[in-house]
N, C-alpha and C positions, 0 to 999 in steps of 0.2 A: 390383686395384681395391680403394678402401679407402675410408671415411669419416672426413677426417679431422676433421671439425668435423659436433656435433650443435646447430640454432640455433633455440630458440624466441623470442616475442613476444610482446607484449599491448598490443593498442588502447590506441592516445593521441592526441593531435595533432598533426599533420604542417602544415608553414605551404608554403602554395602558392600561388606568385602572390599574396602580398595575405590569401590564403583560407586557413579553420582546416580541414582536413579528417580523418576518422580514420583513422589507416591504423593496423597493424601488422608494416610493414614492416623496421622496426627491430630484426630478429633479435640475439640476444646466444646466446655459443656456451654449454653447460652440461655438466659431468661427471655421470660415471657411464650407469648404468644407465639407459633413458626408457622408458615403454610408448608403443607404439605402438597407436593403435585404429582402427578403422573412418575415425574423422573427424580421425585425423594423431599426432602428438605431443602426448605428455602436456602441458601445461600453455600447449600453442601457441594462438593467439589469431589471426581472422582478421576483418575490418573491413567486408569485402564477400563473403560466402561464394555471390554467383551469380555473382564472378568467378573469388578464390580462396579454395577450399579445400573441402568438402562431401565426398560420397562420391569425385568423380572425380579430385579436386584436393587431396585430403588433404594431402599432400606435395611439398614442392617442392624438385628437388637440382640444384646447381650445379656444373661444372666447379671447380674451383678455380684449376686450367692459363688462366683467364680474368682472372684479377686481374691481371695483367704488362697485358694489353690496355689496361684500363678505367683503368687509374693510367697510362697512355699518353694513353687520352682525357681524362682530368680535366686532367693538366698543360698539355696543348694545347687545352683548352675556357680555359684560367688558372684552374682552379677549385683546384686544387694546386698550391701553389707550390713544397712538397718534394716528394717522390716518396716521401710516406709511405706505410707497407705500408697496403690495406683488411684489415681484420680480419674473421674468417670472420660471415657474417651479413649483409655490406655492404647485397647484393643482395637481400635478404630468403629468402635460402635455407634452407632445413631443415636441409638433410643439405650439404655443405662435400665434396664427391667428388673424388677423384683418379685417373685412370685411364682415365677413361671421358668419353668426349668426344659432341658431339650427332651427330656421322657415324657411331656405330659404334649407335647407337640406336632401333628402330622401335617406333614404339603398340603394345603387346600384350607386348612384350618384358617379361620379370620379373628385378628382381635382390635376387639370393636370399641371403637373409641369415642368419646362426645362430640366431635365435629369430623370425624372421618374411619375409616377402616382399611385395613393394612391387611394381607391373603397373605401367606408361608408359601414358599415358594421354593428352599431349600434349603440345606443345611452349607455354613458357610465353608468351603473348602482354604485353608491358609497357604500362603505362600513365603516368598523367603523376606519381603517386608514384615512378617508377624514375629518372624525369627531375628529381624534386625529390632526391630523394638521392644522382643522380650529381652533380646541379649545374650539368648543363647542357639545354638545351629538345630536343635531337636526339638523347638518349641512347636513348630507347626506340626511332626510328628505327634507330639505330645498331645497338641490338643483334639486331632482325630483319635488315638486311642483312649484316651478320657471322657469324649464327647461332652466336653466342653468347648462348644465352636458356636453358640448361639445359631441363628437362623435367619435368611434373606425375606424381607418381604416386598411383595408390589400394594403398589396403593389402588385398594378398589376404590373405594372411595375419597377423594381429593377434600380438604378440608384444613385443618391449624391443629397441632398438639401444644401442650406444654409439658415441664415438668410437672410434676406431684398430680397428675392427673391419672385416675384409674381405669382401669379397660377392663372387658371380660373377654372370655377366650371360646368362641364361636367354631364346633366342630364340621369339618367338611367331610370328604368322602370318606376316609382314613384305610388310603391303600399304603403309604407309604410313611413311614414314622421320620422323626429326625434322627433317634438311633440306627435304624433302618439305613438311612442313607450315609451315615457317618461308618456304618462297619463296612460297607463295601469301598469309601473310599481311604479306611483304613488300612482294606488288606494291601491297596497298590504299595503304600509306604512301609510294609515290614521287612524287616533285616533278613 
């Protein structure tokens, strides 16, 4: 398991429907070294912190094994006319992961890094910036009934990540899975 992309942000405006709203969803990947703190990534920026980001939500990592999907979705939404790669960040992810998928993942679980450690905390619920950035209005439906929504973490331990740096995946109590948490916030979204 690795990180391969580390992806901060900073509040701007997102055009949605008509509407100016701020998001910082807009991650861009960055080298080197990053501290990590209490409230996420150095220099990362979050737009609504009593959705994402504060002490529970510091962190947000993403499959990467996800992008072949979503560039599946865009071309059949017509939102992509090529089958251009998304670049790490698309989804507004932190950490760009490989290895580690939402099945193999439960709340409580820590993955443990060489200078710090990161606790699951939940499965990332989307809203209607996930849908202005995929391009199409069911993307966030979409990615709770796929359960492709990666997962929120806090920082137990404070420390620096980089890219291409490997982690292992430290199990906790395992009452509650990341599938687990994604069908029940699936069922609110059904037609």
């Amino acid at each position: 398991m690795q990180v391969l992309s580390l992806n901060i942000g900073q509040v701007r405006p997102l055009q949605i429907a008509g509407r100016r709203v701020m998001s910082a969803i807009g991650k861009q990947p960055v080298s080197g070294a990053v501290a990590v703190g209490p409230l996420g990534l150095a220099g990362d920026e979050q737009a609504d912190p009593s959705v994402h980001g504060g002490l529970e939500k510091a962190v947000y990592a993403w499959p990467t094994e996800h992008y072949a999907y979503w560039q599946a979705q865009r071309r059949e939404q017509g939102v992509s006319l090529f089958d251009e790669t998304l670049p790490p960040g698309f989804a507004g992810e932190n950490l760009s992961l490989s290895g580690l998928l939402e099945q193999q993942v439960w709340v409580g679980d820590c993955l443990v890094f060489e200078h710090c450690v990161l606790r699951v905390t939940a499965a990332r619920e989307p809203c209607g910036k996930f849908n202005a950035v995929m391009g199409f209005a069911q993307a966030a439906k979409r990615m709770l009934q796929s359960q492709r929504s990666g997962f929120y973490l806090a920082v137990q331990q404070p420390g620096t990540l980089r890219a291409g740096e490997s982690f292992e995946l430290r199990p906790g109590q395992r009452s509650l899975s990341i599938p687990q948490a994604l069908l029940s916030k699936a069922a609110r979204h059904r037609d």
